[in-house]
N, C-alpha and C positions, 0 to 999 in steps of 0.2 A: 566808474559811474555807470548806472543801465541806463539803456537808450531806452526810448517810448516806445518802442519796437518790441525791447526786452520785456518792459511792464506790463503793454497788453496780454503779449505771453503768459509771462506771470500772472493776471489777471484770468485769463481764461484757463488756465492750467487744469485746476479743480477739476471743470465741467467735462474736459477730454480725459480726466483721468478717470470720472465715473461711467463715461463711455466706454472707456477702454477697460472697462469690469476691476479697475484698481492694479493693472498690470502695469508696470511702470514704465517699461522699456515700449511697448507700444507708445505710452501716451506722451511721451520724450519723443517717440517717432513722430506723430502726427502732427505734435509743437515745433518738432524740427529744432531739439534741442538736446546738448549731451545729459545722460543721468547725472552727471558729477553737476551741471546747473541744477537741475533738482533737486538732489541734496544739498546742496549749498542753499537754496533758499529757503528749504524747512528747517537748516539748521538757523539761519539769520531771522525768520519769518513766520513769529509766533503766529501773526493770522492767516499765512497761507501754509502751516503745516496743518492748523487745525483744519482747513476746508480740504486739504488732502485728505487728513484723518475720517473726513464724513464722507468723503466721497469714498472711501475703501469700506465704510460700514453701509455704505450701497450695494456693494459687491456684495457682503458678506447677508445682505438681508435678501438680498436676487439667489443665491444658494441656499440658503436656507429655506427661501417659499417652496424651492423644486423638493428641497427634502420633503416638506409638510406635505409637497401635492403625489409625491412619492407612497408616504405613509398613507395617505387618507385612500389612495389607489391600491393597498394591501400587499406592498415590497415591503416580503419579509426583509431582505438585508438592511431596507433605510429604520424597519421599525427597528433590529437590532442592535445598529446604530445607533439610532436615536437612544434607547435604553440605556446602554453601557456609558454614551456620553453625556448626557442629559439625565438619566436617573439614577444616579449613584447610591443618592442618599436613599434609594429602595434598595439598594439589595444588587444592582443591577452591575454587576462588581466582579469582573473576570479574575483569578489569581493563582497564581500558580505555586504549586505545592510541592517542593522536593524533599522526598523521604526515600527509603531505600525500598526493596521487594516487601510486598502485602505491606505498606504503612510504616514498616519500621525505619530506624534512624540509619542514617547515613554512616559507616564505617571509616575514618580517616585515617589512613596510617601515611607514616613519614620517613621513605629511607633514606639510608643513610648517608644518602648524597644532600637531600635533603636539608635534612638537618645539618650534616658540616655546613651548606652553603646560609640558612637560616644564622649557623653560629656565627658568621661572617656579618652579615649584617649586622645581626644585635653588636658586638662588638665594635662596627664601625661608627655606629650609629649613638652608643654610648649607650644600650637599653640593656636592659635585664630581664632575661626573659624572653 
């Protein structure tokens, strides 16, 4: 059974954890309670996981303003950032490309240790091939 001691806890939990910018092990500190209560009550406590859940997209909306106030300040890193993770669907799309000297294809050979050990498997394995 939780004590009314434990509930208030529980009660306030939420509001120390968006204090605590959504870090867990702080706001377990500052409740003065193990993580393992924590998870244990998100697992039991559909409405105090969800008020955890808002309170961590507090956190996640307090980083992202500093990126916006980043960007708008003309940090090229946070505007490249921002592109690669936010504009995809532009183009904005790192990838990498392995081919061999000037573009050409890759050369793969296989010796013959290789291979016997390759033979080994397929046979263990029942494959053909």
């Amino acid at each position: 059974m939780i004590s009314d001691n434990s509930n208030t806890i529980k009660k306030a939990f939420p509001d120390i954890l968006k204090k605590s910018m959504g870090i867990i092990s702080t706001a377990c500190e500052k409740a003065k309670i193990n993580r393992s209560t924590y998870y244990e009550w998100r697992k039991t406590d559909t409405e105090f996981a969800e008020a955890c859940d808002e309170a961590n997209e507090f956190a996640g909306d307090f980083v992202e303003s500093k990126l916006y106030k980043n960007i708008d300040s003309g940090d090229t890193s946070c505007i490249i950032f921002y592109c690669k993770t936010k504009l995809k669907n532009r183009g904005y799309v790192e990838r990498q490309e392995i081919t061999g000297a000037n573009g050409n294809g890759i050369d793969i050979s296989v010796t013959p240790l290789q291979e016997r050990n390759l033979d080994i498997i397929s046979r263990a394995t029942g494959e053909n091939g």
